[in-house]
DRENDO-1510 file (C-alpha; in Angstrom, 1 decimal, always signed):
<recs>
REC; n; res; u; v; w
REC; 1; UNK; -18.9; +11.7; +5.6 .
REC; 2; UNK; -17.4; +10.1; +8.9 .
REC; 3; UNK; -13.7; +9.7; +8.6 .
REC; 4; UNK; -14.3; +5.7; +8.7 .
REC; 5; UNK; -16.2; +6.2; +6.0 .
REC; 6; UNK; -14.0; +7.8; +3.7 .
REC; 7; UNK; -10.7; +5.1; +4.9 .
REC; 8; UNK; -13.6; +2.1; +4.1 .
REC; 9; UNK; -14.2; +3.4; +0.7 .
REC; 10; UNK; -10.2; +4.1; +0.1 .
REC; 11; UNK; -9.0; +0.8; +1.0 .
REC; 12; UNK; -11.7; -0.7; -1.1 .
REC; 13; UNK; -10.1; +0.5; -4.3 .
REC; 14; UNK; -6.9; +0.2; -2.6 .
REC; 15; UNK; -7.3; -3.5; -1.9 .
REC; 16; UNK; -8.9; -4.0; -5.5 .
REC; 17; UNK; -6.1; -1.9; -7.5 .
REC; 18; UNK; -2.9; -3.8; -5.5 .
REC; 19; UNK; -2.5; -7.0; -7.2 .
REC; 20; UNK; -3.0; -5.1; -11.0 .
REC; 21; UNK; +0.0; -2.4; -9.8 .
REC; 22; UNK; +2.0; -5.7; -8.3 .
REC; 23; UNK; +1.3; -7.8; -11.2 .
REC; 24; UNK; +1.9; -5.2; -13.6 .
REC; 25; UNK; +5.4; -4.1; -11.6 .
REC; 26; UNK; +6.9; -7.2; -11.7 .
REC; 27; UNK; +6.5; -8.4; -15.5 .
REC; 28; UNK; +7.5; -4.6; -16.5 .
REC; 29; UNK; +10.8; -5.3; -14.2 .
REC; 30; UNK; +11.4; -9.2; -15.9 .
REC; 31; UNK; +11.2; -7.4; -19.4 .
REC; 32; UNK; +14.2; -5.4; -17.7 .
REC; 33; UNK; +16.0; -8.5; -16.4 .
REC; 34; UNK; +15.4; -10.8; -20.1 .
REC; 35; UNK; +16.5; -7.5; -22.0 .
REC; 36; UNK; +19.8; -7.3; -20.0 .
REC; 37; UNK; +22.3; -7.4; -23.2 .
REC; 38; UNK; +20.7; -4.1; -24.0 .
REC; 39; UNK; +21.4; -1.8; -20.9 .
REC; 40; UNK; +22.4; +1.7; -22.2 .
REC; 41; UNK; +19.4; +1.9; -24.7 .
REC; 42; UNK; +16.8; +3.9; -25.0 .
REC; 43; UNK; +14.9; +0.7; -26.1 .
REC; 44; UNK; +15.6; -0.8; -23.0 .
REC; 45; UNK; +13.0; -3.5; -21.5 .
REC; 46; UNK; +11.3; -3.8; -25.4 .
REC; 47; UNK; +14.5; -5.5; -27.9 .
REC; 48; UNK; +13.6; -9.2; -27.3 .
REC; 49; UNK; +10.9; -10.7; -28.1 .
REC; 50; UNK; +10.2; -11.9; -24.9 .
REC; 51; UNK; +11.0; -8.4; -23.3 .
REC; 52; UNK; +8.5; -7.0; -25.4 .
REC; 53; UNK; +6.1; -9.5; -24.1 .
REC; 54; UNK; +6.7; -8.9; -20.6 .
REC; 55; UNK; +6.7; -5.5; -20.9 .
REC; 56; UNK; +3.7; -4.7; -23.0 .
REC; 57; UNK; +1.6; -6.8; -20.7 .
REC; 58; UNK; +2.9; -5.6; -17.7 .
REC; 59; UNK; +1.7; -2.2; -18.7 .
REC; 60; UNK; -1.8; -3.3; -20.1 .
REC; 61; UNK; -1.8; -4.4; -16.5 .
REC; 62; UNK; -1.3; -0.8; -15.1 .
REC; 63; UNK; -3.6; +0.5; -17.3 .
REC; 64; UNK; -6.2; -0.9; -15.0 .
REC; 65; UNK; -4.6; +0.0; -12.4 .
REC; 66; UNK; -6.9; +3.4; -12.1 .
REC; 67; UNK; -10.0; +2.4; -13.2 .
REC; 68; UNK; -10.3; -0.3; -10.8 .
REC; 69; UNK; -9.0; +1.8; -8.2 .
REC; 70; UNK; -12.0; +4.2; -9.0 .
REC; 71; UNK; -14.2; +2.3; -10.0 .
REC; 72; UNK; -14.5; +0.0; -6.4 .
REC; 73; UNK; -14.0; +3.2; -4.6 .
REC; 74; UNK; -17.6; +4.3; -6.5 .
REC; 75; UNK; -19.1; +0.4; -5.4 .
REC; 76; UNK; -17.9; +0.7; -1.9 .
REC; 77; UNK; -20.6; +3.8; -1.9 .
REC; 78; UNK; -23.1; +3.6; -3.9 .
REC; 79; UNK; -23.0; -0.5; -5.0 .
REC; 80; UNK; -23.0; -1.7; -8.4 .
REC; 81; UNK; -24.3; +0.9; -10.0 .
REC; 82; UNK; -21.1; +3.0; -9.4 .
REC; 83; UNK; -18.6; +1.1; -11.0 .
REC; 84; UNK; -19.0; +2.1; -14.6 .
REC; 85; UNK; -18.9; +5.8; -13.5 .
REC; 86; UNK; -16.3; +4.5; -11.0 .
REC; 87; UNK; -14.3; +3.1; -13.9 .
REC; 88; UNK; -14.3; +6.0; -16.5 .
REC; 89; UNK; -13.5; +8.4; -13.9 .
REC; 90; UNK; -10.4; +5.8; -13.2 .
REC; 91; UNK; -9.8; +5.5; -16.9 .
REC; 92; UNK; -10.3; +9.3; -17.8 .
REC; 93; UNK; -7.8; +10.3; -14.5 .
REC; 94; UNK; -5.2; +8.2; -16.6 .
REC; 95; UNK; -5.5; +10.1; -19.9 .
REC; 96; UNK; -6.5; +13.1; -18.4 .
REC; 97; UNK; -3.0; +13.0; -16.3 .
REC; 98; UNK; -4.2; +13.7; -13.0 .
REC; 99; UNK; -3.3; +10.0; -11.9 .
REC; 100; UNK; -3.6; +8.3; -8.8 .
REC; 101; UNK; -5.0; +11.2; -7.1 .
REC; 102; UNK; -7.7; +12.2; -10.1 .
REC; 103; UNK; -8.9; +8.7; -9.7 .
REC; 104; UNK; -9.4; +9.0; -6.4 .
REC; 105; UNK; -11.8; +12.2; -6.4 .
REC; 106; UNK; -13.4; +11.2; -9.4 .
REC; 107; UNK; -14.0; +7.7; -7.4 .
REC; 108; UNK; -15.8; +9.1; -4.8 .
REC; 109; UNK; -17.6; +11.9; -7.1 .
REC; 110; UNK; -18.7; +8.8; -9.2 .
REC; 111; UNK; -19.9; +7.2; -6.4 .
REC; 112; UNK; -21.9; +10.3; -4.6 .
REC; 113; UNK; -23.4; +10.9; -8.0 .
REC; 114; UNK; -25.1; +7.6; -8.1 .
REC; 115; UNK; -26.4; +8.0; -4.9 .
REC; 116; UNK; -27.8; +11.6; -6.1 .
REC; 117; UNK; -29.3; +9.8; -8.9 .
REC; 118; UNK; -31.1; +7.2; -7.3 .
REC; 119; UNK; -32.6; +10.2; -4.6 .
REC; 120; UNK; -34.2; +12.2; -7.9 .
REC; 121; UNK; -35.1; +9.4; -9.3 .
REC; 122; UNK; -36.6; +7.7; -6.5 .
REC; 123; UNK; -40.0; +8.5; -8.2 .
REC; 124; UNK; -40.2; +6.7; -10.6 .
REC; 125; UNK; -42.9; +3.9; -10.5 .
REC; 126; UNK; -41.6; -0.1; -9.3 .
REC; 127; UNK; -41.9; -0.7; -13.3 .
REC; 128; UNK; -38.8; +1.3; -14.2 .
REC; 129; UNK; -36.7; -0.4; -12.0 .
REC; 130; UNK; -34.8; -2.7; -13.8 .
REC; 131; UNK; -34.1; +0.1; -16.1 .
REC; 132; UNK; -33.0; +2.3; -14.0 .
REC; 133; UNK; -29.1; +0.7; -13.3 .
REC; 134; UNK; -28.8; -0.4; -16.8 .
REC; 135; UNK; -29.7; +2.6; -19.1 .
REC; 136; UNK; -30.7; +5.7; -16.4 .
REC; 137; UNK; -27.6; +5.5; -13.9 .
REC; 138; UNK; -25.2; +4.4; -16.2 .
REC; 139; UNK; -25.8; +7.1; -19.4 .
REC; 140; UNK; -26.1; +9.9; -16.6 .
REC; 141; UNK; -23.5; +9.1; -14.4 .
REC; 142; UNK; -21.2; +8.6; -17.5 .
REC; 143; UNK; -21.6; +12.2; -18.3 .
REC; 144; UNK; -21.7; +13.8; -15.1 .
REC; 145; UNK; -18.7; +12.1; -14.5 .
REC; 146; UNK; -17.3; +13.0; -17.8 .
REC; 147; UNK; -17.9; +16.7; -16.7 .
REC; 148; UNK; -16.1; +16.7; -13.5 .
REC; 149; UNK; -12.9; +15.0; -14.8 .
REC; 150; UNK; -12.5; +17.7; -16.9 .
REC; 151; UNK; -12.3; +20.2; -14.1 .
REC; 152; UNK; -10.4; +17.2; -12.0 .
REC; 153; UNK; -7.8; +16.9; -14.7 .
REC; 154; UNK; -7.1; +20.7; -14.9 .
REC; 155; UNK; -6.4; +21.3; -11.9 .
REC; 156; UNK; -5.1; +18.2; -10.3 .
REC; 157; UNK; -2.5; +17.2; -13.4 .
REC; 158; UNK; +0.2; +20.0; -12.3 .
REC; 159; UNK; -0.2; +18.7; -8.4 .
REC; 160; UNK; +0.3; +15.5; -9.8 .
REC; 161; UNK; +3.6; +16.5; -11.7 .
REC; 162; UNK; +4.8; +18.0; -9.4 .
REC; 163; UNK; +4.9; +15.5; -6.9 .
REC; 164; UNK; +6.3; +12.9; -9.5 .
REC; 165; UNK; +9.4; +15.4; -10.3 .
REC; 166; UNK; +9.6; +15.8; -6.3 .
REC; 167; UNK; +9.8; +11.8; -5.9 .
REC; 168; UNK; +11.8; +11.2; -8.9 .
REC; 169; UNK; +14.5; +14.4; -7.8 .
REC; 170; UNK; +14.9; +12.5; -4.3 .
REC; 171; UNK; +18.5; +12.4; -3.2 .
REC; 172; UNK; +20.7; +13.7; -0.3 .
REC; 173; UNK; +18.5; +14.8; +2.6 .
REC; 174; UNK; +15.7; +15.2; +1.6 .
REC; 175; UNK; +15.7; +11.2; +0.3 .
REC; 176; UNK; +16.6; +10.7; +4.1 .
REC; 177; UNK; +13.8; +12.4; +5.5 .
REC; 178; UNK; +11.4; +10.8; +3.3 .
REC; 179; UNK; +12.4; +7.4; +3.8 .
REC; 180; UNK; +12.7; +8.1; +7.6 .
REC; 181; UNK; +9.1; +9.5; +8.0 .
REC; 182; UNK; +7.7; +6.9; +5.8 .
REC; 183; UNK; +9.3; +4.2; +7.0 .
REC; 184; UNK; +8.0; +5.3; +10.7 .
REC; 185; UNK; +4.8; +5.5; +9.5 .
REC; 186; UNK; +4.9; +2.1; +8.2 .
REC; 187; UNK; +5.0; +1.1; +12.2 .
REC; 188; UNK; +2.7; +3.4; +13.9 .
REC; 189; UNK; -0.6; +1.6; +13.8 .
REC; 190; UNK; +0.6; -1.5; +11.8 .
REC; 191; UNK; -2.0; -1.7; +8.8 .
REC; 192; UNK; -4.4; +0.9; +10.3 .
REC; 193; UNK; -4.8; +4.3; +8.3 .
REC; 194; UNK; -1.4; +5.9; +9.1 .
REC; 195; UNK; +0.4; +2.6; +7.8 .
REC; 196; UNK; -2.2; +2.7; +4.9 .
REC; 197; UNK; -1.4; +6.7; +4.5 .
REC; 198; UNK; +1.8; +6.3; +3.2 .
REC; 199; UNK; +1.5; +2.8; +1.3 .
REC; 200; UNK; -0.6; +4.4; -0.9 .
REC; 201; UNK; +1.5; +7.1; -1.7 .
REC; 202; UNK; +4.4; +4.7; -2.1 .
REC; 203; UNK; +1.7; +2.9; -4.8 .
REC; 204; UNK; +0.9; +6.1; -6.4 .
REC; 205; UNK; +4.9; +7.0; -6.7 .
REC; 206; UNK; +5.1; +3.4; -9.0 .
REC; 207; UNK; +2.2; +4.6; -11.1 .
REC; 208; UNK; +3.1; +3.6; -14.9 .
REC; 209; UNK; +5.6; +0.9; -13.9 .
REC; 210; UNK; +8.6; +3.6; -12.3 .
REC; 211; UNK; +10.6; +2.3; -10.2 .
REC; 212; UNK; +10.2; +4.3; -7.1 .
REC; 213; UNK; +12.5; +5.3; -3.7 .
REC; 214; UNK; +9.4; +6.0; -1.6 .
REC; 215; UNK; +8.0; +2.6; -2.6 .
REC; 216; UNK; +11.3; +1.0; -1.3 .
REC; 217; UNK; +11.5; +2.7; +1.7 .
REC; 218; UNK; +7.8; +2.1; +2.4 .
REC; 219; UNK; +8.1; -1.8; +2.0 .
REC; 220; UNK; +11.5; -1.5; +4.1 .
REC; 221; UNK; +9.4; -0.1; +6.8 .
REC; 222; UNK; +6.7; -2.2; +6.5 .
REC; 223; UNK; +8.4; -5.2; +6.7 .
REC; 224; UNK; +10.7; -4.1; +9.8 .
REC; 225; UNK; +8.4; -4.1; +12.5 .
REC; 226; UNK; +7.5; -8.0; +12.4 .
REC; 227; UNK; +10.9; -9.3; +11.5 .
REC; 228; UNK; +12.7; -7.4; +14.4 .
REC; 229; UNK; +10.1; -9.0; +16.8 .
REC; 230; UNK; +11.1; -12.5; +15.5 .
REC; 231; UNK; +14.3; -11.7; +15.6 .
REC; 232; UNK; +13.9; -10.2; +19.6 .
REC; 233; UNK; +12.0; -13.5; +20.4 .
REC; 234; UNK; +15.1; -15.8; +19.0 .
REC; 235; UNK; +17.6; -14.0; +20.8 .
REC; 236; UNK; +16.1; -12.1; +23.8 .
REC; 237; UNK; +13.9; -15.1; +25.5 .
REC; 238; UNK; +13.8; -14.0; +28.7 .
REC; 239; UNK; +11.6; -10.9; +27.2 .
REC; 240; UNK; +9.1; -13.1; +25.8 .
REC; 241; UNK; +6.6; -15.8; +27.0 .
REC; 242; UNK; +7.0; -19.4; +26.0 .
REC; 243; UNK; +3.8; -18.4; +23.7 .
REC; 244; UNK; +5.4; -15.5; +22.1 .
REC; 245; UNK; +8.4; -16.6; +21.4 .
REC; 246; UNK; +6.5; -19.9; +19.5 .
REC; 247; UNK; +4.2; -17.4; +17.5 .
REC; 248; UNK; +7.2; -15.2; +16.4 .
REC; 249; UNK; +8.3; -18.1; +14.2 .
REC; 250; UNK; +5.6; -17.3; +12.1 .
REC; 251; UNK; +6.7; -13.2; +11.7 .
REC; 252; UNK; +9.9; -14.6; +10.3 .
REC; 253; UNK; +7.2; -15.4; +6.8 .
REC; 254; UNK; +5.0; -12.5; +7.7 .
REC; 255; UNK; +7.5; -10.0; +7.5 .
REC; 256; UNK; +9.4; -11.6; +4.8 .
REC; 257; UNK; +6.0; -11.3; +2.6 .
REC; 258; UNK; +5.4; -7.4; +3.8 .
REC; 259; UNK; +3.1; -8.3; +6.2 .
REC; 260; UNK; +3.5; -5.5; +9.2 .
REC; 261; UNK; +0.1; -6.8; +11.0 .
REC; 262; UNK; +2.4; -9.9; +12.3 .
REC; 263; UNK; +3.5; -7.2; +15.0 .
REC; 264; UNK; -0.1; -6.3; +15.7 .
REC; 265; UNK; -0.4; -9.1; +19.4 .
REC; 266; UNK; +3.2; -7.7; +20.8 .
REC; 267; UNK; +2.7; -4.2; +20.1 .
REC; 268; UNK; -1.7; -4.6; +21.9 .
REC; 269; UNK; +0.0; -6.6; +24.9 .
REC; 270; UNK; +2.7; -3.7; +25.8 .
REC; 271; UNK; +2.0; -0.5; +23.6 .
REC; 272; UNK; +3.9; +2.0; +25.4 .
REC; 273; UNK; +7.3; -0.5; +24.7 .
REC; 274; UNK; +6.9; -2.3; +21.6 .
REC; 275; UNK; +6.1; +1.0; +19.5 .
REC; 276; UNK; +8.5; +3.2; +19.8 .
REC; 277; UNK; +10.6; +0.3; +19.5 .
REC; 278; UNK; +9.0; -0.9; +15.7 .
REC; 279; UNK; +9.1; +2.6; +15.0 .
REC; 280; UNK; +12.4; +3.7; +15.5 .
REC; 281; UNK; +13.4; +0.4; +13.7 .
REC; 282; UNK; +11.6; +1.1; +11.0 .
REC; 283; UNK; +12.6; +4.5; +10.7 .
REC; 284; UNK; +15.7; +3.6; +10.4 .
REC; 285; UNK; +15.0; +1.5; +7.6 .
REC; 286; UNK; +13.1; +3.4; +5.4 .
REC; 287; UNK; +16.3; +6.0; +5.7 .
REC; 288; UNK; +18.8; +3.8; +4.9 .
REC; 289; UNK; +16.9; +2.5; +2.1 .
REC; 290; UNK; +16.4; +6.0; +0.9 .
REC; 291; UNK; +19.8; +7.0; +1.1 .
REC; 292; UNK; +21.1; +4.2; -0.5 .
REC; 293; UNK; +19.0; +4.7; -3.6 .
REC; 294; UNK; +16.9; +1.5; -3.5 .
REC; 295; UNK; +14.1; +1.4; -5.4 .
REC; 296; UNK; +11.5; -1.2; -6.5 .
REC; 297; UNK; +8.8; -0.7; -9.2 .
REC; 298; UNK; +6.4; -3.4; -7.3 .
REC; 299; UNK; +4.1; -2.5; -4.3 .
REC; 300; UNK; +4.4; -5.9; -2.6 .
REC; 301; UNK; +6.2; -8.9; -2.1 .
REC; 302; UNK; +9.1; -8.2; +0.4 .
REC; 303; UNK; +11.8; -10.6; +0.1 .
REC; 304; UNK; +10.5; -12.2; -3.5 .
REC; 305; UNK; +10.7; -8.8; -5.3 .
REC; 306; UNK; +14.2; -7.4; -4.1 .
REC; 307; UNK; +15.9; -9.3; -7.4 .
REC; 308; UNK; +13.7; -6.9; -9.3 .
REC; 309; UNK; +14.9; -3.7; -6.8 .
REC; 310; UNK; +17.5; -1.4; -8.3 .
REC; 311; UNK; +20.4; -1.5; -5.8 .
REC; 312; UNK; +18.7; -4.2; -3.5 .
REC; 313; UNK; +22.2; -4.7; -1.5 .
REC; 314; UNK; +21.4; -1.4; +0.0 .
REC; 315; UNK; +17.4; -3.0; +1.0 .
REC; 316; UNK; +18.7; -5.9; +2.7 .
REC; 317; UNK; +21.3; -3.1; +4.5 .
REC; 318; UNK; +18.5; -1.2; +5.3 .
REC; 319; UNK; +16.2; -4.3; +6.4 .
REC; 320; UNK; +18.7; -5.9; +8.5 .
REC; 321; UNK; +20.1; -2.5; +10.4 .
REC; 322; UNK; +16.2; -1.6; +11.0 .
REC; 323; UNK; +15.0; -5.3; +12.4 .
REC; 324; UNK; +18.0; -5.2; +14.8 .
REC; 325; UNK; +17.7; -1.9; +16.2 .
REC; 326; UNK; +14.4; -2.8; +16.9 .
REC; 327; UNK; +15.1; -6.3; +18.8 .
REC; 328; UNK; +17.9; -4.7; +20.6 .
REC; 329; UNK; +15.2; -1.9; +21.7 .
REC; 330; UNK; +12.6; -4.7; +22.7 .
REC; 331; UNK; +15.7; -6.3; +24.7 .
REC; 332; UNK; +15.9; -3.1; +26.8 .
REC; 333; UNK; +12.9; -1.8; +27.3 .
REC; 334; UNK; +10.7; -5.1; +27.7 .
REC; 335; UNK; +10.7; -6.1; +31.1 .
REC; 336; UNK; +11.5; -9.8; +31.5 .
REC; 337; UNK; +8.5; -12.4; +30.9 .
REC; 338; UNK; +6.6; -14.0; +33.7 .
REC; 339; UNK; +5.0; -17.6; +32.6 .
REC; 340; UNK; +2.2; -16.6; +34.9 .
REC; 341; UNK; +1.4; -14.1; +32.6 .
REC; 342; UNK; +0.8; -16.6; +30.1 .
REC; 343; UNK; -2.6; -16.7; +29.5 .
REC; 344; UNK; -2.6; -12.6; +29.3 .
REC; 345; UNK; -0.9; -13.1; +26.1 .
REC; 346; UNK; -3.5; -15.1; +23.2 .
REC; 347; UNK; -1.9; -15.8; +19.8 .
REC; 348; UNK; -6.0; -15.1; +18.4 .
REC; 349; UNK; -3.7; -13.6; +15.9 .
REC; 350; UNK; -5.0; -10.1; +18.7 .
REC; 351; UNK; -5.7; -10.7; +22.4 .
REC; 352; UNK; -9.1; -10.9; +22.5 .
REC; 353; UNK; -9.6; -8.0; +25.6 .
REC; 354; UNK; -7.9; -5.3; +23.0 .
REC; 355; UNK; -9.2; -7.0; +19.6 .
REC; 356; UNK; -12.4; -4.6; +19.3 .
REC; 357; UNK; -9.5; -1.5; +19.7 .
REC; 358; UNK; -8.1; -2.3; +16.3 .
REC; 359; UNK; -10.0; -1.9; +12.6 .
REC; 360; UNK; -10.3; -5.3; +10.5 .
REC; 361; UNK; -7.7; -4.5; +8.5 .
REC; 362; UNK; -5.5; -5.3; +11.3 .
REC; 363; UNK; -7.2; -8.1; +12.7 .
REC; 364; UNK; -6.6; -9.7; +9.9 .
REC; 365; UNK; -3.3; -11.4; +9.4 .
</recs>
């Protein structure tokens, strides 16, 4: 499988799974806010009526959160046919304790079994084939599926607890270093599958409703690069065209919504300056969130979700250190702005001479 393969059928169940895990995050965290008058207990989030509410649908919410994740990770590769293999290897991941990362082998194994199914049964006559994806496919795949999620779970469920007691023990340095490298990461390619890398991990950290210190320091990354470039462009004019500094009003809402891709035209018109400058910034970002002990149990948002985040002074600390190392970095490395150069720069939201260098993912804004 070509490695654009594998990233195509990822972010399929990515994209699919997000708004169940943000959905789910933010009524679990609401049950925590209308439950207030019982902070201390181990009942917690569940007293009122209304907390109850909140909470028990938040986390019917993340039940799905795995089998859709699965499951479109299956129909990315083999079409409809794979989501009901797709989805009990999702659903089986969750019970099975193996987790994010269960679901996400037994999504592709779902989905590579279908296609092994429709090759050996490729022999049957034209008159089988409407029974084929709703009685053959489905009752096979079911229980090969079934099969492999038993070996999945075995050996992936201690990985997977590990790595939760790893996340959850973060403090000190090693919270730093975290938050620093994911936070960095958040900047590299802006949406493409380094930024993508470690937003999923910061979604499978949150798995179950947790609130979660990678996730913060993930979002604080994310959102650093495009807010430190509308910042630069409101403060530093002479380093931007007339045109840029018009289209950074609009990274002011991008990254205030956790949009990193609003950084995507400065960073293709002058690479070798903007990125280590969105980088650094949010490096710093993701640090300071990590050290500070922010966390946030939703995977999206930005700005609407910090009333939600535990310790959310120390995000906007974090936010507003990482965004202004990063402008102040633009300011001196960017050479200053030429209008002639005016019509080098297009606003498409990419340039169009350097759009076919970035995946769709990015272009998309």
């Amino acid at each position: 499988m070509k490695p654009s393969s594998f990233y195509k059928n990822l972010m399929s169940g990515v994209s699919q799974m997000i708004p169940f895990v943000v959905a789910g995050g933010i009524l679990i965290s609401l049950a925590y806010v209308f439950d207030a008058a019982s902070v201390g207990l181990e009942t917690y989030g569940t007293n009122t009526v209304l907390a109850k509410f909140l909470y028990d649908t938040g986390q019917v919410a993340f039940m799905f959160m795995l089998p859709v994740f699965a499951g479109f990770i299956a129909f990315a590769i083999a079409d409809r046919p794979g989501l009901v293999p797709g989805f009990v290897a999702g659903a089986l991941a969750y019970t099975g304790g193996s987790s994010f990362l269960g679901a996400l082998l037994g999504g592709f194994a779902a989905g590579y079994i279908i296609e092994l199914l429709k090759k050996a049964f490729g022999f049957l006559p034209r008159s089988f084939a409407q029974i084929k994806p709703v009685l053959i496919f489905p009752l096979l795949s079911t229980l090969l599926i079934a099969l492999i999620m038993l070996g999945i779970n075995i050996f992936v469920t201690p990985m997977t607890n590990l790595l939760k007691d790893f996340l959850e023990d973060l403090s000190g340095t090693s919270a730093i270093i975290v938050g620093l490298i994911a936070g960095g990461m958040m900047a590299i390619d802006m949406g493409g599958p380094i930024n993508k890398a470690a937003y999923v991990v910061g979604v499978a950290s949150i798995t179950g409703g947790t609130s979660s210190t990678l996730m913060a320091a993930v979002m604080a990354g994310g959102m650093t690069p495009p807010l430190g470039i509308a910042l630069a462009t409101l403060l530093f004019k002479d380093r931007f065209t007339r045109q840029q500094q018009i289209a950074g009003k609009s990274n002011w809402i991008m990254g205030a919504t956790f949009i990193t891709e609003g950084a995507i035209p400065y960073a293709a018109a002058n690479p070798k300056k903007v990125i280590p400058a969105i980088v650094l910034g949010s490096a710093l970002a993701g640090m300071i969130s990590a050290s500070l002990g922010v966390s946030v149990p939703a995977p999206h948002g930005g700005l609407f979700v910090v009333f939600i985040m535990e310790n959310w002074w120390g995000f906007l600390i974090a936010l507003t250190s990482g965004m202004s190392l990063t402008a102040l970095l633009l300011k001196i490395l960017l050479p200053k702005a030429h209008e002639e150069n005016e019509n080098q720069w297009q606003y498409y939201p990419i340039p169009l001479k350097v759009k076919k260098a970035f995946t769709r993912d990015q272009q998309r804004i």
